[in-house]
C-alpha positions in Angstrom: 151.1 -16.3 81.8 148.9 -18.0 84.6 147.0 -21.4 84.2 143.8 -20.8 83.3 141.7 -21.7 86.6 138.7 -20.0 87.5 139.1 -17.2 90.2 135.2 -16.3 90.6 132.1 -16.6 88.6 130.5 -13.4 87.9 126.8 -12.7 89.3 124.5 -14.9 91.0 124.3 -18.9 90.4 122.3 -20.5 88.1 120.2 -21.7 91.0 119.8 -18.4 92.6 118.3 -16.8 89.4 115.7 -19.9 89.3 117.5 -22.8 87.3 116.8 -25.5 89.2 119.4 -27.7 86.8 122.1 -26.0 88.2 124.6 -27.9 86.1 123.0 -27.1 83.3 122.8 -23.5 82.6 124.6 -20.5 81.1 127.2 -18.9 83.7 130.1 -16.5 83.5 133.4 -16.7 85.3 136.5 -14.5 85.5 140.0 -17.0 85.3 143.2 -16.3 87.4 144.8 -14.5 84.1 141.8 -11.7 83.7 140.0 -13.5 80.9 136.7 -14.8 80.7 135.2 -17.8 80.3 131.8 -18.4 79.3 129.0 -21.3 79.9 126.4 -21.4 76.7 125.3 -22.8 73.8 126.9 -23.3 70.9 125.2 -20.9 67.8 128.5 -20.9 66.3 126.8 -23.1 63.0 123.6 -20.3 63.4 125.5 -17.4 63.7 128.5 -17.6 61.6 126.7 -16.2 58.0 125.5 -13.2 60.4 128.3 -11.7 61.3 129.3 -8.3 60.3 131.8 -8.0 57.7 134.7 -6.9 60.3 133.7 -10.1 62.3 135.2 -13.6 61.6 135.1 -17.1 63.6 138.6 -18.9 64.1 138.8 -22.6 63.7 139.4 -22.8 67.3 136.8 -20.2 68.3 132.6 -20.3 69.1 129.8 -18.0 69.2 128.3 -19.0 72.3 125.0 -17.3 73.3 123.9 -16.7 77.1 120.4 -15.4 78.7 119.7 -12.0 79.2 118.9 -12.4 82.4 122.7 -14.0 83.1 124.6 -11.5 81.7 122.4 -8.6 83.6 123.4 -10.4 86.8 127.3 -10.8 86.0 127.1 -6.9 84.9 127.5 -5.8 89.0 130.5 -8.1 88.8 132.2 -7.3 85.8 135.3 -4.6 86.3 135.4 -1.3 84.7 139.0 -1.9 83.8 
């Protein structure tokens, strides 16, 4: 398996869709290996109890929400296979 480096983020930059904290804000990126790796917050604690039944949280694992508005611009990016 490859290292897990990032290969491209997916959509425009936090700046370009009007952050002006660019390090700051959510942000999607494809790595090397063709997962995904995702820049949010942490609702893990908030979402959890939501869940539906077939759903679970692992130990090592988050729910980490994003803006609408960042995944709509990551959506031109994001591969159909």
């Amino acid at each position: 398996m490859e290292r897990s480096v990032i290969a491209r983020r997916l959509g425009s930059t936090p700046y370009q869709r009007g952050s002006r904290q660019e390090f700051s804000c959510p942000d999607i990126f494809e790595l090397a290996d063709g997962r995904f790796a995702v820049i949010g917050t942490d609702m893990t604690a908030e979402l959890s109890a939501h869940l539906p039944p077939d759903a679970g949280v692992a130990d090592y694992e988050r729910i980490v929400v994003i803006t609408r508005d960042t995944m709509l611009h990551a959506k031109r990016d994001i591969p159909d296979a």
